[in-house]
Structures are given as structure tokens and as C-alpha cells.
C-alpha positions as CSV (number, residue, x, y, z in Angstrom):
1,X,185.8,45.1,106.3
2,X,182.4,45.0,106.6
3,X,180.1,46.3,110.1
4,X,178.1,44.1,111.4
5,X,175.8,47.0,112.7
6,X,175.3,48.3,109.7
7,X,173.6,45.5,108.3
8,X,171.4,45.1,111.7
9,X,167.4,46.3,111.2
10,X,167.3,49.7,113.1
11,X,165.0,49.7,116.6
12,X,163.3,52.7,115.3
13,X,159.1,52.1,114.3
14,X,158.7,52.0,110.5
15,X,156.3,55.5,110.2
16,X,153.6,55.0,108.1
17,X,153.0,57.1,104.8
18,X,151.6,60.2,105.2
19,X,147.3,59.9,105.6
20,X,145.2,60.2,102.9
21,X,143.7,64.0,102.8
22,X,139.5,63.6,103.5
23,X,137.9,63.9,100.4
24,X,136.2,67.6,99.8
25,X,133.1,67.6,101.3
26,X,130.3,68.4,98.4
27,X,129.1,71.8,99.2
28,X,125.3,71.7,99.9
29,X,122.7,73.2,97.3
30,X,121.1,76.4,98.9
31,X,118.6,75.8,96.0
32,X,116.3,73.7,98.2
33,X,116.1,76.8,100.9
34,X,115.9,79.5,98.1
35,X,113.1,77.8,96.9
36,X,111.2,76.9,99.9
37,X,111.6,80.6,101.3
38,X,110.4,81.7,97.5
39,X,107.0,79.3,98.0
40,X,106.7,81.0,101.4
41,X,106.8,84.6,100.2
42,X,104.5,83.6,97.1
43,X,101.8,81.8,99.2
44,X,101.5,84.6,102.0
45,X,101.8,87.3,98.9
46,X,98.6,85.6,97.1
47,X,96.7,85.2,100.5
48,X,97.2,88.9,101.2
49,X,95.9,89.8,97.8
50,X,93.2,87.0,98.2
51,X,92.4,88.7,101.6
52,X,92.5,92.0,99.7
53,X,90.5,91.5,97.0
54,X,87.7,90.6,99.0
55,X,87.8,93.2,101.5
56,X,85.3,95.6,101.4
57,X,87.8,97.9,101.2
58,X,88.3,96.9,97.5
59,X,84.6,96.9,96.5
60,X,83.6,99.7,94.3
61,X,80.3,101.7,93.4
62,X,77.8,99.2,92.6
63,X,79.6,96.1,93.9
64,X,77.8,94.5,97.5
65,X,79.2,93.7,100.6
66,X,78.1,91.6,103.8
67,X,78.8,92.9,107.3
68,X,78.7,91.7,110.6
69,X,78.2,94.4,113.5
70,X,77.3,95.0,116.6
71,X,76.0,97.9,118.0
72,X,77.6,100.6,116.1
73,X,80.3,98.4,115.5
74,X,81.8,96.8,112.5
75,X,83.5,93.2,113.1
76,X,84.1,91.9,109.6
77,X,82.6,93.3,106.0
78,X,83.5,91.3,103.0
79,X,82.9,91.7,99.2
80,X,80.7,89.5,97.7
81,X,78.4,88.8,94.8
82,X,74.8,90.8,94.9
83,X,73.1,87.8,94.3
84,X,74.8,86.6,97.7
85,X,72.2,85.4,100.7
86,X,75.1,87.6,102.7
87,X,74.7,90.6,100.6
88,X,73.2,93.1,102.8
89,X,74.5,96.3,101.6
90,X,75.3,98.2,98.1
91,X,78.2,100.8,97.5
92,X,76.6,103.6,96.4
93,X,80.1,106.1,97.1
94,X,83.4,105.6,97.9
95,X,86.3,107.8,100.1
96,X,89.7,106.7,100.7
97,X,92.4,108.2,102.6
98,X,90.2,108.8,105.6
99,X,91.0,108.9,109.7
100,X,88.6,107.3,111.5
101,X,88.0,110.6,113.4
102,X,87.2,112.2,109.8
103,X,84.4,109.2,109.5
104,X,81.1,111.1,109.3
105,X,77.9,109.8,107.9
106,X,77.3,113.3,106.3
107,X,80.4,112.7,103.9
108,X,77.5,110.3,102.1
109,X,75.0,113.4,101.8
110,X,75.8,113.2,97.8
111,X,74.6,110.0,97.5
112,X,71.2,110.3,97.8
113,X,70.2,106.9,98.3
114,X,72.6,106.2,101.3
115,X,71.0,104.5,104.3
116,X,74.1,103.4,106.2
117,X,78.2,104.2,106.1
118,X,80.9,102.3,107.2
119,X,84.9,103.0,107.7
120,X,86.8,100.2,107.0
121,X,90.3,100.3,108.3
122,X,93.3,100.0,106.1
123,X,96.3,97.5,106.7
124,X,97.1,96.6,110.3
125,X,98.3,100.4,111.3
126,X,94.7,101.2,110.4
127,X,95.8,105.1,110.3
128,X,93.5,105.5,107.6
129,X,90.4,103.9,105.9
130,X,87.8,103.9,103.2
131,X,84.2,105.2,104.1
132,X,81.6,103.2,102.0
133,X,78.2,104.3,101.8
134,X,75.9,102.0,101.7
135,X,72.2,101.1,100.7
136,X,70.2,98.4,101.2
137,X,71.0,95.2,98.7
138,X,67.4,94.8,97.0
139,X,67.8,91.1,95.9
């Protein structure tokens, strides 16, 4: 015999198949960042050596610079062509590795023609400097 409960639909909620899993999210490229901190780097690198370059820290023997001061006082001095409007000053000798204390315009006795002397500061510490000594630019 045959039971009629058996054959009757069960009360229980049909439980729906399992969910899908969430498709693996694509991992973002750190390319883009790598990059854009590279391009960061290389554009402050070049305007520091920009910067650099012409300082008059860089200039050598020979080479001019233009300098703004005041009073006994330095602001700004800049290499630039002798040929320059701005060109005030020649370098007629050169000392690096200098403390500002050391800065004495009788360092330039050698150089005969010297008429002026200036300490320019290295980097932002400015622990030490360069001691150009200068003559008149005769244009």
C-alpha cells in the first residue's frame, strides 16, 4: 500500500542553489603611480641641477656672474654670459670647502686683479661655501 504522505509536496522552502562567487576583482596597475612619482623625482632632479648649474657657485675662473646686494650683503648671484647687461663681476679665483667664518677678502691676495669677494653658501645647511673673487666685468 501506498502513503498518501509520501506523495504530499513537503512544507519546507525550496533553498536556492548556492550564490555565484563575485568575480576576482582585477588587481590595479601600480604602473600609473610608479610612473608619476618617477616624473616627480626627474623634474625636481633636473630643476636642482638647472638651479645648480647656474649658481654662482658653479661658475669657474673666467666665467661672470650678476649679484644683487645690499650693504655688505649678498641676496642672489647667478652665472651668466659676460656679454650679459647683468654681468657685473668676473671670477678671477675660486675656493671651495669654506665656513663662512673662514670668508676673508685676503684669501684673494693671489689674484691680483681682485676688486671684490663673495661666499656663496652651499646647499640649504650652508655649513660651507665657495669664496669667488671677483673683478669688474669690462664689457
Amino acid at each position: 500500500m501506498t502513503n498518501p504522505q509520501a506523495n504530499a509536496p513537503q512544507d519546507q522552502p525550496i533553498q536556492p542553489a548556492g550564490e555565484q562567487p563575485a568575480a576576482p576583482k582585477k588587481k590595479k596597475s601600480v604602473l600609473p603611480k610608479v610612473l608619476g612619482i618617477l616624473l616627480v623625482v626627474l623634474v625636481a632632479g633636473g630643476f636642482a641641477v638647472y638651479r645648480y648649474m647656474n649658481s654662482a657657485q658653479s661658475a669657474k675662473v673666467g666665467e661672470c656672474i650678476a649679484a644683487k646686494v645690499e650693504g655688505e650683503k649678498v641676496n642672489s648671484a647667478n652665472k651668466v654670459d659676460c656679454g650679459n647687461a647683468d654681468a657685473q663681476y668676473k671670477v678671477v679665483g675660486k675656493y671651495e670647502d669654506k665656513k663662512e667664518a673662514d670668508f676673508k677678502i685676503e684669501l684673494c691676495e693671489p689674484h691680483a686683479d681682485t676688486t671684490d669677494a663673495i661666499w656663496v653658501p652651499e646647499g640649504r645647511s650652508g655649513a660651507t661655501g665657495t669664496v669667488l673673487c671677483l673683478t669688474a666685468n669690462k664689457k
